[in-house]
mmCIF file of the N, C-alpha and C atoms, coordinates in Angstrom:
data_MODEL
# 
_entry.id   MODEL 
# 
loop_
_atom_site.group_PDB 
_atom_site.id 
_atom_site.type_symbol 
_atom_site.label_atom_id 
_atom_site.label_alt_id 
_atom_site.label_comp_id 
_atom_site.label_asym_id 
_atom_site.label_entity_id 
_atom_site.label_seq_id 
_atom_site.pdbx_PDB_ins_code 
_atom_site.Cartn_x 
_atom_site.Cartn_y 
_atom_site.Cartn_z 
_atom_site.occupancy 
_atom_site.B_iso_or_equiv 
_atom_site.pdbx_formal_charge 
_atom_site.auth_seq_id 
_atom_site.auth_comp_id 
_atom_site.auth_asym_id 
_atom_site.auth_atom_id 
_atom_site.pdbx_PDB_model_num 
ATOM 1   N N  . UNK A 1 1  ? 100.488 79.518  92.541  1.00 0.00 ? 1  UNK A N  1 
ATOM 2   C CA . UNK A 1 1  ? 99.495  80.560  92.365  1.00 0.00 ? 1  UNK A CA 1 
ATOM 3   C C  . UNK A 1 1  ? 98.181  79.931  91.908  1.00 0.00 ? 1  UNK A C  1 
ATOM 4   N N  . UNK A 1 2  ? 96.899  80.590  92.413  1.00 0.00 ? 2  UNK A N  1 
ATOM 5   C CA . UNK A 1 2  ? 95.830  80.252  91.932  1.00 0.00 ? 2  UNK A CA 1 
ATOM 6   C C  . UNK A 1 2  ? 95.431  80.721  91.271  1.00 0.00 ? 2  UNK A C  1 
ATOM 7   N N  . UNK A 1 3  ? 93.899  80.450  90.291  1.00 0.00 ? 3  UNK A N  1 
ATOM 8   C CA . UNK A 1 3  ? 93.301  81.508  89.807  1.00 0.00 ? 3  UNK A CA 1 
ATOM 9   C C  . UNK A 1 3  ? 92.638  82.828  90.940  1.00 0.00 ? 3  UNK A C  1 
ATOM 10  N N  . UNK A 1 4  ? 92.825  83.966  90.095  1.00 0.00 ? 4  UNK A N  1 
ATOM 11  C CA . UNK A 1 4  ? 92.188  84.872  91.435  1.00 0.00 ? 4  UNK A CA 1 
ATOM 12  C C  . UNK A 1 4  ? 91.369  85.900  90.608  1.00 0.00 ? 4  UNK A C  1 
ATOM 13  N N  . UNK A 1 5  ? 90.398  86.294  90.579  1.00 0.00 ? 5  UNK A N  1 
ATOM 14  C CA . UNK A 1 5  ? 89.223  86.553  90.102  1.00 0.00 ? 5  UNK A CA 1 
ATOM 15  C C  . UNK A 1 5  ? 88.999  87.899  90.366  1.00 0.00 ? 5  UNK A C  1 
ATOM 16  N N  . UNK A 1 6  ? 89.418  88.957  89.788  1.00 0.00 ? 6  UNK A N  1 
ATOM 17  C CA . UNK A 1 6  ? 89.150  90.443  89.730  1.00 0.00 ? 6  UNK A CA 1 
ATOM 18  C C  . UNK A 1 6  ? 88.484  91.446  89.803  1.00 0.00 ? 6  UNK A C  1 
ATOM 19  N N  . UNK A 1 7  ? 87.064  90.518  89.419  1.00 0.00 ? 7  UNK A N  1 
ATOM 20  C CA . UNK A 1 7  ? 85.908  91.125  89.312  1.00 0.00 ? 7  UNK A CA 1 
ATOM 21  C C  . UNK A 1 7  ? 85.184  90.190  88.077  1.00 0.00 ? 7  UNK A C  1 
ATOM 22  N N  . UNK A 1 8  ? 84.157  91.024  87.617  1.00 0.00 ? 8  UNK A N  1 
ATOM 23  C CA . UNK A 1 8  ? 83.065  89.946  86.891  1.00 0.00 ? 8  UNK A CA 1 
ATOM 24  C C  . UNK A 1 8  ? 84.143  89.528  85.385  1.00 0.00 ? 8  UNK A C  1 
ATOM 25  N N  . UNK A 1 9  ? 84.542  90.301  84.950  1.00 0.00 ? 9  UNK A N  1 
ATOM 26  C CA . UNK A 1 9  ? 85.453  89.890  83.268  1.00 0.00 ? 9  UNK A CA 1 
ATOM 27  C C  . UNK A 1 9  ? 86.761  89.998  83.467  1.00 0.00 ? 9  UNK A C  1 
ATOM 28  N N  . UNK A 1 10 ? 87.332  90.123  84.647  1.00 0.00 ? 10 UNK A N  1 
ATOM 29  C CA . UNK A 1 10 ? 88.790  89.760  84.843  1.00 0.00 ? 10 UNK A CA 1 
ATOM 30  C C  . UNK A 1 10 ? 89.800  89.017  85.504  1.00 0.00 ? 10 UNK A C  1 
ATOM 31  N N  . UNK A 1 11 ? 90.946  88.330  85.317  1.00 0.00 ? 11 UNK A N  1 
ATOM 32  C CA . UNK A 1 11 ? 91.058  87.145  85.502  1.00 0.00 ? 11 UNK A CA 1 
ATOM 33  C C  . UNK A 1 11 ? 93.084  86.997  85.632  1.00 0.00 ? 11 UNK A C  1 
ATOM 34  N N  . UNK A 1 12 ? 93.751  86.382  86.597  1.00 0.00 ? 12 UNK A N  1 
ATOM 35  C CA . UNK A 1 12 ? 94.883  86.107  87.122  1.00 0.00 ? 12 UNK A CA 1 
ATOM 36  C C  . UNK A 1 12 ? 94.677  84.555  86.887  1.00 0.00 ? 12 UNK A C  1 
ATOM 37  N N  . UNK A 1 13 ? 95.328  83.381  85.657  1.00 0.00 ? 13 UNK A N  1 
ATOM 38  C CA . UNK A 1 13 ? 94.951  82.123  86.131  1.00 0.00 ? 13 UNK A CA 1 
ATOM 39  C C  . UNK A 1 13 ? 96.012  81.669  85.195  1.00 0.00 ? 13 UNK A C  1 
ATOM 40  N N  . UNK A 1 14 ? 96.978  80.860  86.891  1.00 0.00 ? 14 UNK A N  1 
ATOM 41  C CA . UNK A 1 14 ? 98.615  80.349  86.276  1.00 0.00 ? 14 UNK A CA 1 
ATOM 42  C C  . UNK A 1 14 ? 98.567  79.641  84.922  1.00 0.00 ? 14 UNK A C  1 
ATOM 43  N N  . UNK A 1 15 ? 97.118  78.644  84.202  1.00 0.00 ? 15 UNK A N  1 
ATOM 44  C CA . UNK A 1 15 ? 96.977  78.269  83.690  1.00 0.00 ? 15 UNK A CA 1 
ATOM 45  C C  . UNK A 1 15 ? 96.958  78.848  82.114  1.00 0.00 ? 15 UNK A C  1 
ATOM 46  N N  . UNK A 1 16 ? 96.674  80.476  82.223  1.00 0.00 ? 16 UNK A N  1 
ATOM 47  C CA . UNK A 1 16 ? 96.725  81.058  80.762  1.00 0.00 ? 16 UNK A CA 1 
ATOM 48  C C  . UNK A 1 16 ? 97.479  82.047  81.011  1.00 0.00 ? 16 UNK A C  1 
ATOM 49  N N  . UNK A 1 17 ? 97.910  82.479  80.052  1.00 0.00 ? 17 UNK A N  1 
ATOM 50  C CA . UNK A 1 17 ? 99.392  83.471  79.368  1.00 0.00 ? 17 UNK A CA 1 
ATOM 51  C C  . UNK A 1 17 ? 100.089 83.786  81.205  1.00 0.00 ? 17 UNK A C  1 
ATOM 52  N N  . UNK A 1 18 ? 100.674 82.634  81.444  1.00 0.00 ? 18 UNK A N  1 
ATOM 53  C CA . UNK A 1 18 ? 101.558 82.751  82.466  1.00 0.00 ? 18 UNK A CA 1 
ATOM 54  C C  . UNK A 1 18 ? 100.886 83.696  84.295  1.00 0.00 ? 18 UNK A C  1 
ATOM 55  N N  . UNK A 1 19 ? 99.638  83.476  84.006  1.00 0.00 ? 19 UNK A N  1 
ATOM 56  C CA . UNK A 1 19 ? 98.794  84.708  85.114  1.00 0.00 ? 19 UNK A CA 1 
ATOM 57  C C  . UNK A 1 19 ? 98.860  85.901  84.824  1.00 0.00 ? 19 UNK A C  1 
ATOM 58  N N  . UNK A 1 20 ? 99.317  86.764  83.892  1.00 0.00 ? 20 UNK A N  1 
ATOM 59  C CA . UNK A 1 20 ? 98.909  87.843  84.079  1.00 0.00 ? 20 UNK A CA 1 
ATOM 60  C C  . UNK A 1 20 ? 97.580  88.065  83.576  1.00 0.00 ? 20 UNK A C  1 
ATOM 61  N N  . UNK A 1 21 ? 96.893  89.124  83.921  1.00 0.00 ? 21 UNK A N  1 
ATOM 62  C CA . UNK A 1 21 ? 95.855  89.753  83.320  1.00 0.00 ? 21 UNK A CA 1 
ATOM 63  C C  . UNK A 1 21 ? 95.582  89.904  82.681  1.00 0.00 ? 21 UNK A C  1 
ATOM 64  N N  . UNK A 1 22 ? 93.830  89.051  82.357  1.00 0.00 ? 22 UNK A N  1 
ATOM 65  C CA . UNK A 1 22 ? 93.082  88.788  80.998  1.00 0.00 ? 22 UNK A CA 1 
ATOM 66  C C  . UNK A 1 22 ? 92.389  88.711  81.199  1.00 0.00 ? 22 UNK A C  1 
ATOM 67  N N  . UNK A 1 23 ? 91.258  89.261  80.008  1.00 0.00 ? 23 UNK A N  1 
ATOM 68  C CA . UNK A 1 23 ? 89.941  89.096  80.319  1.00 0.00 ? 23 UNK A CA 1 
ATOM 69  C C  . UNK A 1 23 ? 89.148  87.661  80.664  1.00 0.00 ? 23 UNK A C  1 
ATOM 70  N N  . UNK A 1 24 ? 88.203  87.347  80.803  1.00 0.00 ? 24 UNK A N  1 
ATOM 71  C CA . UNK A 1 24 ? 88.001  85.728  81.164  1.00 0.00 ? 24 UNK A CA 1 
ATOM 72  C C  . UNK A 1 24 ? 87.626  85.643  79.868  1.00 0.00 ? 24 UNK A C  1 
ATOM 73  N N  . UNK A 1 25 ? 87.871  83.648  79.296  1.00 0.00 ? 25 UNK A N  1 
ATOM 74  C CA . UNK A 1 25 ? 87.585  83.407  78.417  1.00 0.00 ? 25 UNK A CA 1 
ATOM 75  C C  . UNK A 1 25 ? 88.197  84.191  76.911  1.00 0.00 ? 25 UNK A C  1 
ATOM 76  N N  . UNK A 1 26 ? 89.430  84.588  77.004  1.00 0.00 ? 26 UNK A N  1 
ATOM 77  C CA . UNK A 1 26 ? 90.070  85.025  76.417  1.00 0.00 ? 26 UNK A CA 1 
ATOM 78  C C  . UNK A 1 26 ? 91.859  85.041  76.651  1.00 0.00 ? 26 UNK A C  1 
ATOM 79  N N  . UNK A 1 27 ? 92.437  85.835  75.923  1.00 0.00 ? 27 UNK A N  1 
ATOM 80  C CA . UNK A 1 27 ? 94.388  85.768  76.047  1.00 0.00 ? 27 UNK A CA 1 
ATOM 81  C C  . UNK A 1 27 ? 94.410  86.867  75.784  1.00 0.00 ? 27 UNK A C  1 
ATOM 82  N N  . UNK A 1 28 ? 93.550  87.883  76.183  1.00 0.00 ? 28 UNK A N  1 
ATOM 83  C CA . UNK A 1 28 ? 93.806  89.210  75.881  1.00 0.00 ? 28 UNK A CA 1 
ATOM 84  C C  . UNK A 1 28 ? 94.286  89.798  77.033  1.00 0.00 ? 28 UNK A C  1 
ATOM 85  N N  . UNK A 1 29 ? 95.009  90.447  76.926  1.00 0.00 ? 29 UNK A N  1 
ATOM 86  C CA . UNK A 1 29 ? 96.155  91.094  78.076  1.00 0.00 ? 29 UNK A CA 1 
ATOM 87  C C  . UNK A 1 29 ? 95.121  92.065  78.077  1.00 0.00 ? 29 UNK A C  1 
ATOM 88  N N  . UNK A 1 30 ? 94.876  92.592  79.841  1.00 0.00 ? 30 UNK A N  1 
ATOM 89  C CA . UNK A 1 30 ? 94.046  93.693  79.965  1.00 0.00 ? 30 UNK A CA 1 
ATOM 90  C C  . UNK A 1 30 ? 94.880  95.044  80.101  1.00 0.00 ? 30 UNK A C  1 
ATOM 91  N N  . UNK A 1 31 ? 96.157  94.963  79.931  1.00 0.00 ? 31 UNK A N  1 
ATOM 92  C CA . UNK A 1 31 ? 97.121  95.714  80.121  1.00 0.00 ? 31 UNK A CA 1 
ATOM 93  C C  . UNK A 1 31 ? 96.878  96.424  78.565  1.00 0.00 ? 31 UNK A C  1 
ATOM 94  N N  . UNK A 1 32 ? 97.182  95.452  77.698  1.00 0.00 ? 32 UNK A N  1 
ATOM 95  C CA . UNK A 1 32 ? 96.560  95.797  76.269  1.00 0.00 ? 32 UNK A CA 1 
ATOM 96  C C  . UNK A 1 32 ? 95.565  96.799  76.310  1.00 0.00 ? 32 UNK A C  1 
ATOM 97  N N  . UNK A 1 33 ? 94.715  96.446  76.395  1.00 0.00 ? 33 UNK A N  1 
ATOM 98  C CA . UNK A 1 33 ? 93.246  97.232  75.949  1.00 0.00 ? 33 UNK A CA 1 
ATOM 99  C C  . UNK A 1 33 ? 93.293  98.435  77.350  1.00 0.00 ? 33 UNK A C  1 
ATOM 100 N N  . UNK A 1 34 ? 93.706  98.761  78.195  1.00 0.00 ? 34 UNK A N  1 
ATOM 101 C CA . UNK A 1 34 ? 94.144  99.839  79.041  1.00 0.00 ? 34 UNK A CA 1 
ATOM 102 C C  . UNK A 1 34 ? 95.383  100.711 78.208  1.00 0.00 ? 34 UNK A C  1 
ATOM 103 N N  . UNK A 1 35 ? 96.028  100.180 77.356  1.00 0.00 ? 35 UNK A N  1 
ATOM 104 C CA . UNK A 1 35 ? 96.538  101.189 77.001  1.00 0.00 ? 35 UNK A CA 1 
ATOM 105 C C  . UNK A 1 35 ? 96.206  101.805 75.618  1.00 0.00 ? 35 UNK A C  1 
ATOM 106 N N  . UNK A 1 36 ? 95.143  101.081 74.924  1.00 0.00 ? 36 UNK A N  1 
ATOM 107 C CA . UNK A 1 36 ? 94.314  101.477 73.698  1.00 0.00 ? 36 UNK A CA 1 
ATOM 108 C C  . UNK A 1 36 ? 93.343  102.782 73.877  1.00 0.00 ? 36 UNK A C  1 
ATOM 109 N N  . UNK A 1 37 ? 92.975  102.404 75.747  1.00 0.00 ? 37 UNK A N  1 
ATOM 110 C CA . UNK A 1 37 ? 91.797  103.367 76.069  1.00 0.00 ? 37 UNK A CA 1 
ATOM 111 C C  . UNK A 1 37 ? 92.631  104.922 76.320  1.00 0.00 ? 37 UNK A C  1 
ATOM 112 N N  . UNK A 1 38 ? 93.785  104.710 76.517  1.00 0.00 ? 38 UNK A N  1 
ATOM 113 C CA . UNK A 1 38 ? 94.927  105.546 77.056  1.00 0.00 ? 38 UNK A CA 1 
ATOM 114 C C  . UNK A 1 38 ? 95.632  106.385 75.756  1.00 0.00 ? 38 UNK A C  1 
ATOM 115 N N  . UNK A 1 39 ? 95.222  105.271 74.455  1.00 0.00 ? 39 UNK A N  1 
ATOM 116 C CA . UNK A 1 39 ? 95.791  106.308 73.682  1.00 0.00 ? 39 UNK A CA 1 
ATOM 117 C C  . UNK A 1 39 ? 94.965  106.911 72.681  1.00 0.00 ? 39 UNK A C  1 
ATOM 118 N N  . UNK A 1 40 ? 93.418  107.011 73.535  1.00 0.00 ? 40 UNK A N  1 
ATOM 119 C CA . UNK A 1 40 ? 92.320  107.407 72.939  1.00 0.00 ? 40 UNK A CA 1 
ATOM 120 C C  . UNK A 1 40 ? 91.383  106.405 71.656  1.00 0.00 ? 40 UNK A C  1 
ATOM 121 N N  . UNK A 1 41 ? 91.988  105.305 71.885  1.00 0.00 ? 41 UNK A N  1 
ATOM 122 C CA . UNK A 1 41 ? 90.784  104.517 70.854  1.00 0.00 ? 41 UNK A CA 1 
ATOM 123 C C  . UNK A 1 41 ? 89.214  104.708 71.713  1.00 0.00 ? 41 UNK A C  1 
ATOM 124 N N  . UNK A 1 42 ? 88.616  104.718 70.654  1.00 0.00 ? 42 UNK A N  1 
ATOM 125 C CA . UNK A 1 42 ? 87.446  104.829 70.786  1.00 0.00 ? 42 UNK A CA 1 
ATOM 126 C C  . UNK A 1 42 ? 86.875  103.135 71.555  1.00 0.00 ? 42 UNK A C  1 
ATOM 127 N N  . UNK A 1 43 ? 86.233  102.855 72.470  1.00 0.00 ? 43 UNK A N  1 
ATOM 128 C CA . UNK A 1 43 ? 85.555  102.038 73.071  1.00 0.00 ? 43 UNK A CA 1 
ATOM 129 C C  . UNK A 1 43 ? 84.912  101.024 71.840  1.00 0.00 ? 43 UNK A C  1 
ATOM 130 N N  . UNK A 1 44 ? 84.111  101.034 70.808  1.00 0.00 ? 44 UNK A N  1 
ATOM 131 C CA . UNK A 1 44 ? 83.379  100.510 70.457  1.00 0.00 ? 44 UNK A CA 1 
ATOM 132 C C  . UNK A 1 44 ? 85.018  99.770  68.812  1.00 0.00 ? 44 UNK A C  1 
ATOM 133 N N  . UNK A 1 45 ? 85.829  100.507 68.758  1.00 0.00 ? 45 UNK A N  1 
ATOM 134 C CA . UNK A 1 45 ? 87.126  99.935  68.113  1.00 0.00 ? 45 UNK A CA 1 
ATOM 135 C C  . UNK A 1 45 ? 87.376  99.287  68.766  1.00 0.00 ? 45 UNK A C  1 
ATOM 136 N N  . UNK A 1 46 ? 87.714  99.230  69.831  1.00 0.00 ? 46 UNK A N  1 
ATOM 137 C CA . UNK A 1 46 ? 88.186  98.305  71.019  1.00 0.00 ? 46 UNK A CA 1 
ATOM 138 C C  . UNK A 1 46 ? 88.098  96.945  71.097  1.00 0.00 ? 46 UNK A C  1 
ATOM 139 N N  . UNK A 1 47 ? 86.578  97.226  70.932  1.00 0.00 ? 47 UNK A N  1 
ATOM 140 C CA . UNK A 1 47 ? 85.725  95.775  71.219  1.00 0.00 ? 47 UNK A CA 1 
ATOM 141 C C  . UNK A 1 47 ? 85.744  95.119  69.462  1.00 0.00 ? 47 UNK A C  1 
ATOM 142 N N  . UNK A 1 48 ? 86.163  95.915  68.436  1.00 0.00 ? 48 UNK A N  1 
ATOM 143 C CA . UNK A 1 48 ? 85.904  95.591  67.302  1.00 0.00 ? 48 UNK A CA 1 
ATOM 144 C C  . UNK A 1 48 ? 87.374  94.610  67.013  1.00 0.00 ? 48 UNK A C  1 
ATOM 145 N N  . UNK A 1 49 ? 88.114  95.754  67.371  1.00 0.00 ? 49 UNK A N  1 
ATOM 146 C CA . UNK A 1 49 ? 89.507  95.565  67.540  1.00 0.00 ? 49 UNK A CA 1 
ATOM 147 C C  . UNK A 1 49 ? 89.859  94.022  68.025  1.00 0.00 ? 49 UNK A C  1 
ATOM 148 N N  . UNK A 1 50 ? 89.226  94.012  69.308  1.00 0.00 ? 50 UNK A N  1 
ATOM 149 C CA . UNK A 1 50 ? 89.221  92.183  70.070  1.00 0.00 ? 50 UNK A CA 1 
ATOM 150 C C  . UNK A 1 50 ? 88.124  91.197  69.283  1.00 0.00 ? 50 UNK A C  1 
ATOM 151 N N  . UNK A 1 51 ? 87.611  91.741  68.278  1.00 0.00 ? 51 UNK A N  1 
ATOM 152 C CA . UNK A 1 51 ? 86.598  90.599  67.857  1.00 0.00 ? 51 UNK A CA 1 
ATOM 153 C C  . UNK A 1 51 ? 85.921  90.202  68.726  1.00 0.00 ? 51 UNK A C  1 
ATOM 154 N N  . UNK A 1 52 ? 85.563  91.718  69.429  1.00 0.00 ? 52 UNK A N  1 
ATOM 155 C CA . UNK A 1 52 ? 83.757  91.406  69.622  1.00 0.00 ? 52 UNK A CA 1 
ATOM 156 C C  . UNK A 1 52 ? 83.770  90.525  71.247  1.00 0.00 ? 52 UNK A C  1 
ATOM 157 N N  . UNK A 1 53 ? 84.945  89.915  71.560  1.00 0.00 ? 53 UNK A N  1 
ATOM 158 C CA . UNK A 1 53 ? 84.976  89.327  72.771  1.00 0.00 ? 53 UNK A CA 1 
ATOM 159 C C  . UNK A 1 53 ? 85.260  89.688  74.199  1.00 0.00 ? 53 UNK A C  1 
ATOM 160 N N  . UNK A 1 54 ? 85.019  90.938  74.182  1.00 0.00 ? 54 UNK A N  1 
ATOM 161 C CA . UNK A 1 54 ? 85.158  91.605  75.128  1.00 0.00 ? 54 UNK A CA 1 
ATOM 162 C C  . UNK A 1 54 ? 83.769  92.866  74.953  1.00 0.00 ? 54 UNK A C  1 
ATOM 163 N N  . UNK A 1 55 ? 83.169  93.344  76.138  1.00 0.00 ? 55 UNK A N  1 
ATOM 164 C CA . UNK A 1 55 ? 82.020  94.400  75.894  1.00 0.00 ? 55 UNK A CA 1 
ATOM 165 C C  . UNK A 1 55 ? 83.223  95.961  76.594  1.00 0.00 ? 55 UNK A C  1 
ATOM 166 N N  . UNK A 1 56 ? 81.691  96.280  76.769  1.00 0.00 ? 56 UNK A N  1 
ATOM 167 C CA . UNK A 1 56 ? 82.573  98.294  77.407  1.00 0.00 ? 56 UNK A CA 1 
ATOM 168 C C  . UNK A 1 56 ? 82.273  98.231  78.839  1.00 0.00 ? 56 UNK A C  1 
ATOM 169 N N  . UNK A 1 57 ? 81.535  96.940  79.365  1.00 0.00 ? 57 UNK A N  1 
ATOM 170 C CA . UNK A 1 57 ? 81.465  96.395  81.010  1.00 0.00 ? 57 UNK A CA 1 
ATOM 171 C C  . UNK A 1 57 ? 82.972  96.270  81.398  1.00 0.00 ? 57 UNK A C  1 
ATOM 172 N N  . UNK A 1 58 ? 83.537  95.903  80.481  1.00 0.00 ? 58 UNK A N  1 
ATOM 173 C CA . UNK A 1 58 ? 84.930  94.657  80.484  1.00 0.00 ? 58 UNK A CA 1 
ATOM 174 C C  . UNK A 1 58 ? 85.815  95.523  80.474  1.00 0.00 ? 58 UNK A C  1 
ATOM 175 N N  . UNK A 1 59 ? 85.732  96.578  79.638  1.00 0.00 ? 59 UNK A N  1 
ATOM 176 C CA . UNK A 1 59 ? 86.631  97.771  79.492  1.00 0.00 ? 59 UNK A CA 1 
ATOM 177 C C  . UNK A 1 59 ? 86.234  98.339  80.874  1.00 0.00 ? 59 UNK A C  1 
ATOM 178 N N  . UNK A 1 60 ? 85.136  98.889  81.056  1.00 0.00 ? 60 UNK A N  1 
ATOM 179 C CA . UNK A 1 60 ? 85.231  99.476  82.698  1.00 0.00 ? 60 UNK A CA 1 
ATOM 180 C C  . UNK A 1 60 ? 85.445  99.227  83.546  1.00 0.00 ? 60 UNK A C  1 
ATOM 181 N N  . UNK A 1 61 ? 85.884  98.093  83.585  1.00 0.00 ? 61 UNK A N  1 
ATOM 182 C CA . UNK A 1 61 ? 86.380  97.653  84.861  1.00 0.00 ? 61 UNK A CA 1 
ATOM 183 C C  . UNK A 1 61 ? 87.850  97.278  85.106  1.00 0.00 ? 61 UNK A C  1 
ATOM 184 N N  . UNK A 1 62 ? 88.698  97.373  83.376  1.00 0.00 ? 62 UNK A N  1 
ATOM 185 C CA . UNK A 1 62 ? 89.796  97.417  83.561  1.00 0.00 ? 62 UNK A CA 1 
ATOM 186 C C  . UNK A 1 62 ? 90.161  99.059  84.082  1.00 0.00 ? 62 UNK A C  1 
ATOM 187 N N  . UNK A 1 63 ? 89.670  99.798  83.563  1.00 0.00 ? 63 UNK A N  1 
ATOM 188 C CA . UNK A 1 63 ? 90.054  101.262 83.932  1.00 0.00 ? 63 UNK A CA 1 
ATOM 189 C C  . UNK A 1 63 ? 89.876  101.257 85.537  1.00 0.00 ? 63 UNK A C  1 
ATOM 190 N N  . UNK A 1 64 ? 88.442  100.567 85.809  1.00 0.00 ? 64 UNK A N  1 
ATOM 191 C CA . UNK A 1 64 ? 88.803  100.557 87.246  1.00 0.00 ? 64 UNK A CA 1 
ATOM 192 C C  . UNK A 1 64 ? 89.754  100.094 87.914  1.00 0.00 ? 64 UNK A C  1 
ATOM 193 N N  . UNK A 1 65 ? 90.298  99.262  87.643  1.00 0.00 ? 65 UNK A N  1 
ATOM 194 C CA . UNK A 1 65 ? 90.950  98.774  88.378  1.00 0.00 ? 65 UNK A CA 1 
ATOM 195 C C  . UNK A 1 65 ? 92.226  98.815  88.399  1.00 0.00 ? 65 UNK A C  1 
ATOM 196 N N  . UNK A 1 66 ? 92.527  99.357  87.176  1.00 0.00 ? 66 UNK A N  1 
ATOM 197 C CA . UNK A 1 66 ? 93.829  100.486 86.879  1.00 0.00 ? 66 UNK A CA 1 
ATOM 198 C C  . UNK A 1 66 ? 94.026  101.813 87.690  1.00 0.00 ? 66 UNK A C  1 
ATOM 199 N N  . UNK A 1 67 ? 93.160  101.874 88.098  1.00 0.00 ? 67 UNK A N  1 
ATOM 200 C CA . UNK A 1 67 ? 92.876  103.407 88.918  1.00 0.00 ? 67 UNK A CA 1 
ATOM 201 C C  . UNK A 1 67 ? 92.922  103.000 89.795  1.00 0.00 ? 67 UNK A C  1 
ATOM 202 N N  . UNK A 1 68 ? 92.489  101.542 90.792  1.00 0.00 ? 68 UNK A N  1 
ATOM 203 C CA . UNK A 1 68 ? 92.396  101.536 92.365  1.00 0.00 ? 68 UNK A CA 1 
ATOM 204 C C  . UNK A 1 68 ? 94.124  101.029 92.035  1.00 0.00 ? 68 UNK A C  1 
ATOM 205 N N  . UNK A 1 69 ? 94.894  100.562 91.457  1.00 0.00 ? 69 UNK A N  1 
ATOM 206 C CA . UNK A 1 69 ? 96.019  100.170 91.264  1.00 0.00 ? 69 UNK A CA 1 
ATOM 207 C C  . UNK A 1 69 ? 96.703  101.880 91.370  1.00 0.00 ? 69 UNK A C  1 
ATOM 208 N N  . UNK A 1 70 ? 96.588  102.601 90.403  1.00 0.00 ? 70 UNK A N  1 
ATOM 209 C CA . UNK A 1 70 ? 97.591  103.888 90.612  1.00 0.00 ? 70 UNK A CA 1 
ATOM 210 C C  . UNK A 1 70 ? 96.989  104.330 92.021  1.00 0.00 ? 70 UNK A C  1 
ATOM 211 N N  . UNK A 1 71 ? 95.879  104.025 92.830  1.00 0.00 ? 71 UNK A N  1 
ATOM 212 C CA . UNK A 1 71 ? 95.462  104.947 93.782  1.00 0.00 ? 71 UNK A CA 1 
ATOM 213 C C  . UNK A 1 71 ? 96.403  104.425 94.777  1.00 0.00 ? 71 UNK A C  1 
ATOM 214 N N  . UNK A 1 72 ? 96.584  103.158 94.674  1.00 0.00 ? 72 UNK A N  1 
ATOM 215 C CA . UNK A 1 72 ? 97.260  102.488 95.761  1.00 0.00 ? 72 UNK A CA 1 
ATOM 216 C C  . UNK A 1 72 ? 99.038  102.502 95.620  1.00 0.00 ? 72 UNK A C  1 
ATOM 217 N N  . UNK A 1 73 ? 99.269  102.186 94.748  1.00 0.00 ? 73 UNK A N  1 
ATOM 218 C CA . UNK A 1 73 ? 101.121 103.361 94.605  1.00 0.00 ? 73 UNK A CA 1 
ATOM 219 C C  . UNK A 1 73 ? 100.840 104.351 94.590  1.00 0.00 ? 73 UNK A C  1 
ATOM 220 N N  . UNK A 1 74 ? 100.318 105.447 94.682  1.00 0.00 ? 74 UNK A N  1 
ATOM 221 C CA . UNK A 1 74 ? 100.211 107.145 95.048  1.00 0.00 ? 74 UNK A CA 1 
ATOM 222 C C  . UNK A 1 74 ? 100.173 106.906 96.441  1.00 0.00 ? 74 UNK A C  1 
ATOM 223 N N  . UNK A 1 75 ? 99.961  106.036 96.912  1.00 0.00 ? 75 UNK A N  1 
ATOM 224 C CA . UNK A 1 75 ? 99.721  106.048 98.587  1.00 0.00 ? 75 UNK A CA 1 
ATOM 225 C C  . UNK A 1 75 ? 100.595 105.683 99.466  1.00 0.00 ? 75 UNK A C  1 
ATOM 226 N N  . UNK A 1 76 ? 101.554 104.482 98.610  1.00 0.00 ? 76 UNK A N  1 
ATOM 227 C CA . UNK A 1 76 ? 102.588 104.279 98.826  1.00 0.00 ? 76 UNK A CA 1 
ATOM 228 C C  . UNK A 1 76 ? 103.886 105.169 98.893  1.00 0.00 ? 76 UNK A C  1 
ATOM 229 N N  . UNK A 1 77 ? 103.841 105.888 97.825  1.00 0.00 ? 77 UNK A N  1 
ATOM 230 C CA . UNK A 1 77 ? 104.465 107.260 97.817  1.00 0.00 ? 77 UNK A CA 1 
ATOM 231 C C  . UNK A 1 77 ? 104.528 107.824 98.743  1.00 0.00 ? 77 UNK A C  1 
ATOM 232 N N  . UNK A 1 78 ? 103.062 108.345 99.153  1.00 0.00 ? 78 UNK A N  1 
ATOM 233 C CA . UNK A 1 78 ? 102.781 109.965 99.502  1.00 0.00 ? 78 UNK A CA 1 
ATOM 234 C C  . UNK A 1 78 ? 103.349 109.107 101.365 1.00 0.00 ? 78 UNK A C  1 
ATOM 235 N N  . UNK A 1 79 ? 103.078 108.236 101.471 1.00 0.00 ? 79 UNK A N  1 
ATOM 236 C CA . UNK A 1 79 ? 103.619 107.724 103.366 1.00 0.00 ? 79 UNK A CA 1 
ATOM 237 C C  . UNK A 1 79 ? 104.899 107.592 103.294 1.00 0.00 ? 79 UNK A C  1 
ATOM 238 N N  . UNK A 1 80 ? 105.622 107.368 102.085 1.00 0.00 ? 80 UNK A N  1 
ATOM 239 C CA . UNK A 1 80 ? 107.072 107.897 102.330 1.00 0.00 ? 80 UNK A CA 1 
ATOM 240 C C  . UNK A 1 80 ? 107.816 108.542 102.216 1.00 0.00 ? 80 UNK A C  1 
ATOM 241 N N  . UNK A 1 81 ? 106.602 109.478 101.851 1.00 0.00 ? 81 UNK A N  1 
ATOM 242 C CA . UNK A 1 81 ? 107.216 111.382 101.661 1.00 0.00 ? 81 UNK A CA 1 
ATOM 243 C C  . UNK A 1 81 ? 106.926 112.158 103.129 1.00 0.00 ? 81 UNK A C  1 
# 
């Protein structure tokens, strides 16, 4: 596996916490902070929460991309219904 590059602050690279998903320049699981936003922390805790090493760019684009992710198993679904 390579590194594979998500968008501008997110990051797949065999080299840190085994490839899964992290912000760049960090070991923060973006899975993490998607489910902080999920259980209503406030955005600006978030970033307080990570010490500041992550912005609310970084956060938006995990939500995005959490969303083109559920859009794409809903789709999977719905063609084999």
């Amino acid at each position: 596996m390579k590194r594979i590059e998500f968008g501008k602050y997110i990051v797949a690279d065999p080299e840190i916490c085994h490839g899964k998903l992290t912000f760049k320049g960090t070991r923060l699981f973006v899975r993490d902070v998607v489910e902080m936003v999920a259980e209503g922390m406030d955005w600006d805790k978030i970033i307080w929460e990570c010490h500041g090493s992550i912005n609310k760019e970084a956060i938006s684009e995990a939500i995005s991309l959490a969303a083109d992710a559920l859009d794409q198993k809903a789709k999977k679904y719905t063609k084999a219904a």
